[in-house]
C-alpha positions, 0 to 999 in steps of 0.5 A: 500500500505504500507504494500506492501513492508513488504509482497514482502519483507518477500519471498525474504529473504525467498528465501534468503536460498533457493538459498544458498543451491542450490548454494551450491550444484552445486559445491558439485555436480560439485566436485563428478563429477571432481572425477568421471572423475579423477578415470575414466580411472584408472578403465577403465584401470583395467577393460580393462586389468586386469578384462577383462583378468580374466574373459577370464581366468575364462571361459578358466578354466570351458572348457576341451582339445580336441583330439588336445589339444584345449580348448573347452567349449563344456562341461562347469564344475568345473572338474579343480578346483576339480582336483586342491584340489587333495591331491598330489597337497596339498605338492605344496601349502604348499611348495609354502607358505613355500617359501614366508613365509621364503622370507618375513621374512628374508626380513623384517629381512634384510629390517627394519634395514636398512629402520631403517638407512636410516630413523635415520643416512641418513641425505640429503642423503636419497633420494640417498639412496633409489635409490640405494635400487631401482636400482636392478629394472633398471635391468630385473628380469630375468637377475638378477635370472641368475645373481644368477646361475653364484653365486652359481653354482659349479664353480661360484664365491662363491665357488671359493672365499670359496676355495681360503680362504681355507675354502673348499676344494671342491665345496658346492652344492648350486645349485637347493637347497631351500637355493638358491630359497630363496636367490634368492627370498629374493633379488629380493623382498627386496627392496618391504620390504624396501621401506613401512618400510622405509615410516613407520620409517621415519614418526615416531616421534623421540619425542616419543622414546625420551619421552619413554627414558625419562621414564628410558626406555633402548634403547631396551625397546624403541624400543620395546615397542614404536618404533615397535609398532608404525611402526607395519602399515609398518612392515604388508605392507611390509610384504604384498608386499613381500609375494604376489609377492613372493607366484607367483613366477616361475622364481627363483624356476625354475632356481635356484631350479632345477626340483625337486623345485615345486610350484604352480606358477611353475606347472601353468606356466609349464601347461600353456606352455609344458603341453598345459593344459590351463583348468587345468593351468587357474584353478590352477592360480583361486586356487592361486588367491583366496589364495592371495586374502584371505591373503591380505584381512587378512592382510588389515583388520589387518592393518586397526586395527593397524592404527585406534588403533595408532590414 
């Protein structure tokens, strides 16, 4: 009877482990279920109107018109997307890239320095500041394009300031140009370049410019070889940010580009609504998305690189 106890007592230190494992799990799982139940309705949302949505589009791109201009899916084909690659249309894609690729990087030109301000000499007043770079978006996208037309046009207000100075002594044609595309395109994106850049600056340490000076470096050679590489994430999410909506415009390259302007959002929005063409439209915005998605995926391994090479 005496060695009773020890045998009894041996399992229940066995046990001992046994039930702190299992303890410990419950919360683990308990946690990945909370998560689970967190992240649920932001993928229901996206499954709902935006996977959904595209799977309709995709469908309506497989179909062709009827005698009443009405999409059937009676011969289901990939006549579009053929049609997509014709080479008449390669001078739209490439005008496309063009425009976003210009308006991103005058963005980023205009955008890093004053991120760069706001970050170094704002002071309490940054917060202010950013709100007033995020103020353009208190105001419909649309309004501000048309505010741009009475700008430039011939009797607007830039050129009645460049005849008042004496400068010209009649109008400039500034109108359905690409220069006002991208002017008008660059504005409406700019604050999309500023706001990652400024995240980027901002946590930058000023220790490490301080350090590089201190190794005799000019204030220019710190900047380079310290202060850009190190803002190098920023510079490609901003980038990123202004390039994709940018390559989807329509409305600035149709109202301030006139109707010589082309662009593959502006033709599938023209297919969509005047040409009634929703097979081909759908097919083109499918071309238009895989482009993106490529160039995204591009740049997100890019960044990927530049943030596990900065640790």
């Amino acid at each position: 009877m005496a060695g009773a106890p020890g045998l009894t007592g041996a399992p229940r230190e066995a046990a001992g482990p046994t039930s702190a494992a299992t303890s410990s799990k419950g919360p683990g799982r308990l946690a990945r279920l909370r998560g689970a139940a967190l992240i649920l309705p932001g993928a229901g949302w996206l499954v709902l109107f935006f996977v959904v949505p595209l799977v309709f589009i995709f469908i309506v791109s497989l179909g062709s018109r009827d005698a009443l201009d009405r999409v059937t899916l009676a011969n289901p084909g990939f006549d579009n997307y053929l049609k997509a690659f014709e080479p008449r249309f390669i001078p739209t894609f490439l005008n496309s890239i063009r425009f976003a690729a210009i308006t991103t990087i005058v963005s980023l030109a205009i955008g890093y320095p004053i991120a760069y301000w706001i970050s170094r000499y704002g002071g309490r007043h940054k917060v202010l500041l950013i709100i007033l770079v995020m103020i353009p978006f208190w105001t419909s996208y649309l309004i501000r394009t048309y505010s741009w037309i009475i700008l430039l046009r011939d009797n607007g207000v830039v050129n009645t300031l460049l005849q008042a100075v004496g400068l010209t002594h009649e109008p400039i044609i500034l109108m359905n140009t690409d220069i006002s595309v991208i002017l008008g395109m660059t504005y409406g994106f700019l604050p999309f370049a500023i706001l990652p850049l400024f995240v980027s600056i901002d946590r930058l340490d000023p220790n490490l410019v301080a350090a590089g000076r201190d190794l005799y470096a000019s204030g220019r050679q710190a900047f380079r070889h310290v202060t850009l590489p190190l803002t190098m994430p920023g510079i490609i999410a901003a980038a990123l940010l202004t390039f994709i909506p940018a390559l989807g415009d329509f409305v600035t390259p149709d109202l301030l580009g006139g109707p010589q302007t082309t662009t593959i959002a502006k033709n599938i929005q023209e297919l969509f609504l005047a040409g009634r063409d929703w097979p081909y439209g759908a097919a083109l915005g499918f071309v238009l998305m895989v482009v993106t998605l490529g160039g995204t995926l591009l740049a997100l391994r890019t960044l990927r690189r530049e943030v596990i090479g900065g640790e």
